[in-house]
Residue frames relative to the residue before (quaternion, step in Angstrom):
aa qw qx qy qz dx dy dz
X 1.0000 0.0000 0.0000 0.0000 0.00 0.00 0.00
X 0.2986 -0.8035 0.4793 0.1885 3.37 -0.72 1.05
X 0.5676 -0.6848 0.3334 0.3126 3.80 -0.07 1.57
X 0.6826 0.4846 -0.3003 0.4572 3.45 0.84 -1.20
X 0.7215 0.4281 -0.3540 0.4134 3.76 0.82 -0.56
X 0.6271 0.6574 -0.3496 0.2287 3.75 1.04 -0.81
X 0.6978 -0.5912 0.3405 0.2183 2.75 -1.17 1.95
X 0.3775 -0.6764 0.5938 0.2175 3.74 -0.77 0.43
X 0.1900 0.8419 -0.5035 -0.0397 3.44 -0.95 -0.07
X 0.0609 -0.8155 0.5728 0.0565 3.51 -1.06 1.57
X 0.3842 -0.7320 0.5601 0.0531 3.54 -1.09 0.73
X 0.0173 -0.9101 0.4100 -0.0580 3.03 0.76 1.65
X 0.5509 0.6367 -0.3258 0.4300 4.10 -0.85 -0.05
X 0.5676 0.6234 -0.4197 0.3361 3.30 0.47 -1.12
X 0.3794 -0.7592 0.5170 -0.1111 3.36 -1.54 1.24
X 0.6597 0.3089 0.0202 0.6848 3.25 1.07 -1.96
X 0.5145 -0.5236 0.6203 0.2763 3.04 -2.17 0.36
X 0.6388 0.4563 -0.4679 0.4060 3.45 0.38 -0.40
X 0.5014 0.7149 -0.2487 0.4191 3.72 1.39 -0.19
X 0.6753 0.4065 -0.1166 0.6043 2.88 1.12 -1.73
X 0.7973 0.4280 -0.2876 0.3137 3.87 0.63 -0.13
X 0.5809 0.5464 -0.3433 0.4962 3.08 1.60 -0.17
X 0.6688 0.4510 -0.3030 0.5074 3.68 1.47 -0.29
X 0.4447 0.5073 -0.5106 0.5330 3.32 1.29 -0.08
X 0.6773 0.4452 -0.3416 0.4758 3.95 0.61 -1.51
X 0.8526 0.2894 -0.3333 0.2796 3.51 -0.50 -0.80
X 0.7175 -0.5710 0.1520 0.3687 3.71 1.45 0.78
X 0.2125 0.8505 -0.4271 0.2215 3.50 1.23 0.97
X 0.3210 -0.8015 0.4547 0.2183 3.59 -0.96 0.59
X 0.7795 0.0268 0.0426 0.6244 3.16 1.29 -0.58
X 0.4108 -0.7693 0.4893 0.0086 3.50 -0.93 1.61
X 0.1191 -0.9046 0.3936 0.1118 3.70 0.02 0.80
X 0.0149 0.7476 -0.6488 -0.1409 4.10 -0.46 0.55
X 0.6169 -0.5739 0.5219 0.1326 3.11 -1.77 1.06
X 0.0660 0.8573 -0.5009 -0.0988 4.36 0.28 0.33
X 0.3596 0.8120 -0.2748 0.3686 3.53 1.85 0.63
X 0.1330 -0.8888 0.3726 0.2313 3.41 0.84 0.86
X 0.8047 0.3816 -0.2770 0.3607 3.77 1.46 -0.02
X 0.6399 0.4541 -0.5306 0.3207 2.65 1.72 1.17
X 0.7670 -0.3959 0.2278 0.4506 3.46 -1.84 0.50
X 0.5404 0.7094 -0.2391 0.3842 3.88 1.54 -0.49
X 0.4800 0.7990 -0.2707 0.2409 3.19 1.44 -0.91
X 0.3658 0.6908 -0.6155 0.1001 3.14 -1.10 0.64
X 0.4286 -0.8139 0.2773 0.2774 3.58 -1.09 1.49
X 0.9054 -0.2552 0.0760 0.3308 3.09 -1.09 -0.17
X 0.6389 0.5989 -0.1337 0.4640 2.93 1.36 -1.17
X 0.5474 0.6676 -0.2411 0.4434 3.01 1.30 -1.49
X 0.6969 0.4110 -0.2665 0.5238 3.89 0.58 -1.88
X 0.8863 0.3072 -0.3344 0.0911 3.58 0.47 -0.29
X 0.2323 0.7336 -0.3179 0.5539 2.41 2.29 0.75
X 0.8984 0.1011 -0.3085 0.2959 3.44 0.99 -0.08
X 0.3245 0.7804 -0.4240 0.3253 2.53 2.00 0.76
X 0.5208 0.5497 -0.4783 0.4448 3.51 1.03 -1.09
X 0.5324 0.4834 -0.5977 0.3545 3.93 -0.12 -0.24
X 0.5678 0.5761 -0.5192 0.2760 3.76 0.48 -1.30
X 0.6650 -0.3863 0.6297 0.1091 3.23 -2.05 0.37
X 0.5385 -0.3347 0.6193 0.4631 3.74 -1.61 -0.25
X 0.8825 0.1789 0.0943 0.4246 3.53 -1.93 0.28
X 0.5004 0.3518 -0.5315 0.5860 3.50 0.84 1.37
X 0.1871 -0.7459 0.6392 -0.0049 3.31 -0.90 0.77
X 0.3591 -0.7375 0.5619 0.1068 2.85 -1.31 1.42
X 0.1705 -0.7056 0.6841 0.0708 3.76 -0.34 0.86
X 0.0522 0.5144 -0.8462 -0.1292 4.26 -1.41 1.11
X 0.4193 -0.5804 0.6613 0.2235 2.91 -2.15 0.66
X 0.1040 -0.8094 0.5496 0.1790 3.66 -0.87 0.23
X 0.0363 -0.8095 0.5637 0.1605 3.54 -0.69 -0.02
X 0.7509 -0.4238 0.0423 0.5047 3.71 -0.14 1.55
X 0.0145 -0.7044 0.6924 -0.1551 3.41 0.62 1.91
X 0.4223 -0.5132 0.6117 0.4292 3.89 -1.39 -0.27
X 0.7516 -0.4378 0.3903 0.3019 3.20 -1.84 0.36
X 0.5413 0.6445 -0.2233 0.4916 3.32 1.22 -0.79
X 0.7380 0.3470 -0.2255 0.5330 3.95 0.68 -1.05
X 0.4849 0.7706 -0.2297 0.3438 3.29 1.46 -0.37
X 0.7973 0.2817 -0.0615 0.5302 2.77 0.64 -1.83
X 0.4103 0.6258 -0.4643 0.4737 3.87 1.61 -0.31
X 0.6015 0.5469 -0.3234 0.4843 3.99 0.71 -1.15
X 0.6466 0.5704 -0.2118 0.4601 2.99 0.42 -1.99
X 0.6688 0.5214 -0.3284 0.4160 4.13 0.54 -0.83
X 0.8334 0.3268 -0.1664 0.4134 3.32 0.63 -1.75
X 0.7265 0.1576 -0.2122 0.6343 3.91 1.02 0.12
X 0.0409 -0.7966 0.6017 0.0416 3.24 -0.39 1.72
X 0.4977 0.5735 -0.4364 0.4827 3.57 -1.33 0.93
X 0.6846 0.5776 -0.3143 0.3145 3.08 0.77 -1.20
X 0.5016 -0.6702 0.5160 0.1815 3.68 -1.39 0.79
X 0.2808 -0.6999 0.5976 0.2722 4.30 -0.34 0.57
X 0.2788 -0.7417 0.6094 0.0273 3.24 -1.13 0.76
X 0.1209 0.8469 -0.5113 -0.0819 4.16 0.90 0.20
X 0.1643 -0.7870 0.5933 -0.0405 3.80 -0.38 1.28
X 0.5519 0.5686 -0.4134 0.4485 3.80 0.87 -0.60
X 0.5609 -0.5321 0.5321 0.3451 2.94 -1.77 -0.85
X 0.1775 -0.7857 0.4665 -0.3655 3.57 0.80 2.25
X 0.2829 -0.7521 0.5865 0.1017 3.23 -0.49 1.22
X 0.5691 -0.4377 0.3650 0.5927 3.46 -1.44 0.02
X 0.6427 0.5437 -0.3016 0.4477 3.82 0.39 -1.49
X 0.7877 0.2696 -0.4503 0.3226 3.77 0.02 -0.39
X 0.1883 0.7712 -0.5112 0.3294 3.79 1.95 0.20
X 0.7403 0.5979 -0.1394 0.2740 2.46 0.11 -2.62
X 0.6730 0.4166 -0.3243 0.5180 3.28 0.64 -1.73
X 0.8122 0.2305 -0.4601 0.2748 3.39 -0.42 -1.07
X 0.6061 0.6496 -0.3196 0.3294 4.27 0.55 -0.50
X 0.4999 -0.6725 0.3559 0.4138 3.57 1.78 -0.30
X 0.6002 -0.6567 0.1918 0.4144 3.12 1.39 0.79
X 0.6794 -0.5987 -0.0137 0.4240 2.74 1.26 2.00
X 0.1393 0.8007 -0.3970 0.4265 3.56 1.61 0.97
X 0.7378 0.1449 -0.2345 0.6161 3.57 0.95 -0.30
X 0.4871 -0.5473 0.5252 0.4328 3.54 -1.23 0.12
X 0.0308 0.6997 -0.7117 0.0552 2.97 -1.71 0.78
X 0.2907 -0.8264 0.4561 0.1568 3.64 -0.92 0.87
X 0.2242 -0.7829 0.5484 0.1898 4.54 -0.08 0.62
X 0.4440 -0.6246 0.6381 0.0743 3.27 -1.00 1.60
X 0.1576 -0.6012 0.7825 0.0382 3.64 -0.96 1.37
X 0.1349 -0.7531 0.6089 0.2097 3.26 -1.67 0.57
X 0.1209 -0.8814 0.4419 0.1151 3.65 -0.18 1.14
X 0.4371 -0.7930 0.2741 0.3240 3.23 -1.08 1.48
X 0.5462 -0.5439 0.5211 0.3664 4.15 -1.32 0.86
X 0.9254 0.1322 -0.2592 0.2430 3.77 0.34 -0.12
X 0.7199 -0.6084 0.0180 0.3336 3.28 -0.52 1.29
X 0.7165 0.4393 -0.0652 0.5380 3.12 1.80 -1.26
X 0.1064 0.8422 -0.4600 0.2603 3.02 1.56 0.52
X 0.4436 -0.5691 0.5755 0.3848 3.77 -1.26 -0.61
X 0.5110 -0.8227 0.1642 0.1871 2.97 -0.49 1.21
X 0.2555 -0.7768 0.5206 0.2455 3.94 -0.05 0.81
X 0.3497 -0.7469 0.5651 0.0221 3.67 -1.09 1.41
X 0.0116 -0.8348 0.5495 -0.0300 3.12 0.44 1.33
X 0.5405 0.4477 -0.5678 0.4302 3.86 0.78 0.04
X 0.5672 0.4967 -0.3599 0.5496 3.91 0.75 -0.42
X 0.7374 0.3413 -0.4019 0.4221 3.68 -0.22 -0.58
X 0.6433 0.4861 -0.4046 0.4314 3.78 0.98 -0.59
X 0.6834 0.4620 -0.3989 0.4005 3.47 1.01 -0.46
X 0.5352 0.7161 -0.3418 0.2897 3.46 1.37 -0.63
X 0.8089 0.1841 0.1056 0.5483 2.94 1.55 -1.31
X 0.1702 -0.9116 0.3174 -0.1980 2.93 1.53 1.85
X 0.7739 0.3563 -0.2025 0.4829 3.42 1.24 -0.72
X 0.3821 0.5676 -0.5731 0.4511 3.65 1.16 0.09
X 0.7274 -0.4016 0.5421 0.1257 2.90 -1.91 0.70
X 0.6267 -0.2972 0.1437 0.7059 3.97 0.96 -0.90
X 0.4727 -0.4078 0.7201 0.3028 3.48 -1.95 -0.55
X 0.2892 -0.6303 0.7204 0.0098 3.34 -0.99 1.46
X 0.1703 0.7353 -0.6560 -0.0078 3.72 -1.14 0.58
X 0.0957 -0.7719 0.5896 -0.2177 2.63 -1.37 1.67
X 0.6453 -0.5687 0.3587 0.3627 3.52 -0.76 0.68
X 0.1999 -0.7703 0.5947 0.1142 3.38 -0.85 0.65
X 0.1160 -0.8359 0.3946 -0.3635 2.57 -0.92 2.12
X 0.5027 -0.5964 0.2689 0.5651 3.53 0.01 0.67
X 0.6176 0.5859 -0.2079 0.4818 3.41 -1.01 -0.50
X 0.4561 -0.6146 0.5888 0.2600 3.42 -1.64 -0.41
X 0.7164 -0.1225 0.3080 0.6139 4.28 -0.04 1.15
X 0.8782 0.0254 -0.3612 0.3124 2.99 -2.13 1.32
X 0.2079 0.6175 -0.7383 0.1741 3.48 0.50 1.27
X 0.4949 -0.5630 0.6245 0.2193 3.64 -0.06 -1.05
X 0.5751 0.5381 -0.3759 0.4883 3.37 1.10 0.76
X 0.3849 -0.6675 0.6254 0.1231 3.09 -1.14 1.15
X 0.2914 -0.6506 0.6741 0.1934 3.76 -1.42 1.03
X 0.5512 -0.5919 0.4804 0.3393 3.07 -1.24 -0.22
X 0.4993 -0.6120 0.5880 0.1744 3.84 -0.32 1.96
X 0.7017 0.4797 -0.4761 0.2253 3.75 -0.16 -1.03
X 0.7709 0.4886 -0.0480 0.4058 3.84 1.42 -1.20
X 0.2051 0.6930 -0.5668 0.3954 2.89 1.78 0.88
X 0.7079 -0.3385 0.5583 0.2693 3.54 -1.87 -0.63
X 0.4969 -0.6335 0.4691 0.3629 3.67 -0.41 0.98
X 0.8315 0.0649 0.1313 0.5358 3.29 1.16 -1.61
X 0.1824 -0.7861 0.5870 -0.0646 3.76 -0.72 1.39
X 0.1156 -0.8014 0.5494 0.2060 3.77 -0.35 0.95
X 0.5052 0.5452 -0.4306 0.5119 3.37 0.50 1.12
X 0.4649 -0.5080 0.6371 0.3463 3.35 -2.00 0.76
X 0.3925 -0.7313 0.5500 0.0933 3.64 -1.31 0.84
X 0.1120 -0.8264 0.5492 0.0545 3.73 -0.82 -0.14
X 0.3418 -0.8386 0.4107 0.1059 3.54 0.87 1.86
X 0.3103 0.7644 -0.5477 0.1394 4.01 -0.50 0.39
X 0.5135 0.5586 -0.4628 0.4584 3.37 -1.66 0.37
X 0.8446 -0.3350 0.1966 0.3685 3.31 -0.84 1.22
X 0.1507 0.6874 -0.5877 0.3991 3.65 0.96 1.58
X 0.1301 0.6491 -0.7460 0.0724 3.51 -1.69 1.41
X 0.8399 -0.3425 0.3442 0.2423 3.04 -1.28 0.26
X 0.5193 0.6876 -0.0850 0.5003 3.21 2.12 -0.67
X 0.8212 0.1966 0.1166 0.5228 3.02 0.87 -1.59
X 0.4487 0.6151 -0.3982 0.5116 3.91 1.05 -0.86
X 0.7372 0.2958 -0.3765 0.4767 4.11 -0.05 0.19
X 0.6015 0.6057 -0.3130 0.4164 3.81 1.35 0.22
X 0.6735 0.4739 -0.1065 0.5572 2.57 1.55 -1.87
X 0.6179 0.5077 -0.3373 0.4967 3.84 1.21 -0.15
X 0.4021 0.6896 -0.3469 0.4923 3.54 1.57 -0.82
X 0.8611 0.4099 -0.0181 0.3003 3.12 0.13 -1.91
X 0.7720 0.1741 -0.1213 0.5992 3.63 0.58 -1.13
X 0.7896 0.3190 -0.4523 0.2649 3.95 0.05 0.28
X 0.3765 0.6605 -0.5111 0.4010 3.07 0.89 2.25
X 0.7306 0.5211 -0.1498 0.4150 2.71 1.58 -0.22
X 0.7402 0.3565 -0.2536 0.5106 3.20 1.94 0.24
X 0.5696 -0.4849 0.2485 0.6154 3.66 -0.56 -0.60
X 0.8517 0.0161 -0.0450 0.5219 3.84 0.67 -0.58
X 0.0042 0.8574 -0.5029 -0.1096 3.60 -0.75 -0.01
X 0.0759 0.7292 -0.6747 -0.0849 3.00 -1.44 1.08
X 0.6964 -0.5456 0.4229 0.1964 3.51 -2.19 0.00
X 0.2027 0.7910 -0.5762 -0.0346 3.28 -0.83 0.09
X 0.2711 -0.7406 0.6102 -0.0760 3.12 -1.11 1.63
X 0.3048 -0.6281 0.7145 0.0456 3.51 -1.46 1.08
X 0.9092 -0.0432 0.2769 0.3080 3.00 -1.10 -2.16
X 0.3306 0.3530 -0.5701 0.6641 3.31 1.80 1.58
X 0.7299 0.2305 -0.4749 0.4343 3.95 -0.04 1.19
X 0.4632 0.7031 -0.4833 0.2400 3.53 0.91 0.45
X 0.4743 -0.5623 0.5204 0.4336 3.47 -1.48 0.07
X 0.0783 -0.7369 0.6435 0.1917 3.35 -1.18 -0.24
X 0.6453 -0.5532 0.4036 0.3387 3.50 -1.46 1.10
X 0.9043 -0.1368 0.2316 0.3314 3.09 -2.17 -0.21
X 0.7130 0.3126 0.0538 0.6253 3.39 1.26 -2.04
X 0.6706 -0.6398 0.2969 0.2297 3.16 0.58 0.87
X 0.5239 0.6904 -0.3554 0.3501 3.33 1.19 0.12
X 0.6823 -0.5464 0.3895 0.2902 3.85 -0.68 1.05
X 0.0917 -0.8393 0.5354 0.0238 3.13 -0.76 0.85
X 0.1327 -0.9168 0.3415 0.1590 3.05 0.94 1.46
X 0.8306 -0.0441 -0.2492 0.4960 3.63 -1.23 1.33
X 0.5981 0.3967 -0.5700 0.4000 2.98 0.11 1.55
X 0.2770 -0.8521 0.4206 0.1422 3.72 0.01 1.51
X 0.2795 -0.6518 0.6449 0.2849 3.41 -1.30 0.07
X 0.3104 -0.8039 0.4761 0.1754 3.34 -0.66 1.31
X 0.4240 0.6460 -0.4493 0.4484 3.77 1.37 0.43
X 0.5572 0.5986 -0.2204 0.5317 3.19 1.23 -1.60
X 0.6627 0.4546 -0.3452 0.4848 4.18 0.37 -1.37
X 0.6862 0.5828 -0.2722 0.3397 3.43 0.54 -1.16
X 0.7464 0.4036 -0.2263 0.4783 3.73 0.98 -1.27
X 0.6051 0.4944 -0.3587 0.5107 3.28 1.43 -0.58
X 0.5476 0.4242 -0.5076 0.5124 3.95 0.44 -0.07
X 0.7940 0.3593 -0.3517 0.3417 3.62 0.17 -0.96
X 0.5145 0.6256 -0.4145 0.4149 3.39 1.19 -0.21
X 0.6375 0.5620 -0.2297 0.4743 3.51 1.04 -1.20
X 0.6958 0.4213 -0.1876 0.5506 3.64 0.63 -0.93
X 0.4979 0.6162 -0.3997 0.4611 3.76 1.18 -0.42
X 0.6792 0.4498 -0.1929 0.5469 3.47 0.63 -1.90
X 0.6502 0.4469 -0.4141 0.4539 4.29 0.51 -0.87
């Protein structure tokens, strides 16, 4: 595997410690909390840094925000230092900036790509330039709500070419994450993954159990990822 190509990968959602340790074990790069108080993912501030302190060296915590102020930010931004902003809402470039110390920390901008083909098109060679100082462009299905539907867009209608590092998302399993790597990490400078609710458990009836992972599920999905690298 050539180091410079190898697929990143964060394992976002995650609630429990026994959660946060199997993705540390089965070879995660970055560890995602949810700071979204309406989603089912949620957990507060304190909480993430209660389980950040489990992390390792060179695991990165990653909070997600969705149009928090600068103010709840930097409170986050206090109790888990290191930690990477995730802005999922509807965050200008400038209120990034503001909330990251004027882009002084890393911080990563949630594109929302549209689920149907004939959609109006979404200019992702523009939105990367918009938001030039994020760290990458997370894409993710656009979905009611705000991120974690679980829906895959269609990879084929990206840009040939994206001057930006990228961050694959949206209805990724263990199934598919070695296509969706196939496909979109020609077209930028680097690429990595990030999986939710293709590592979850699911009840009796088969129904998701949102933030609460299956660490079998974490496991096939690293090797799947490292398969496709």
């Amino acid at each position: 595997m050539n180091e410079a190509f190898r697929t990143r990968i964060k394992i976002c959602g995650l609630t429990r410690e026994q959660d946060v340790d199997a993705a540390v074990a089965a070879g995660s790069d970055a560890i995602g909390f949810v700071l979204y108080p309406k989603s089912p993912r949620y957990v507060t501030p304190q909480r993430a840094a209660e389980l950040a302190k489990r992390l390792p060296p060179f695991i990165t915590p990653v909070l997600l925000f969705v149009n928090a102020s600068a103010t709840e930010i930097g409170a986050a931004y206090a109790m888990i230092p290191g930690a990477t902003a995730q802005f999922h809402g509807d965050e200008s470039p400038q209120d990034c900036l503001d909330a990251t110390d004027n882009g002084t920390r890393p911080y990563l901008r949630a594109a929302r790509i549209p689920l149907v083909d004939d959609a109006p098109a979404f200019d992702l060679v523009k939105y990367a330039h918009d938001y030039s100082n994020a760290q990458a462009i997370l894409l993710d299905a656009h979905v009611d709500g705000y991120g974690g539907g679980g829906k895959t867009f269609n990879w084929s209608l990206l840009p040939p070419s994206v001057n930006a590092h990228l961050v694959l998302s949206g209805g990724l399993t263990s199934a598919n994450v070695g296509d969706g790597i196939t496909s979109v990490r020609p077209r930028c400078k680097t690429l990595a993954v990030d999986v939710s609710s293709g590592v979850e458990a699911v009840d009796a009836q088969g129904k998701p159990l949102k933030g609460i992972k299956d660490p079998e599920k974490i496991f096939q999905f690293v090797a799947a990822v490292r398969a496709a690298d």
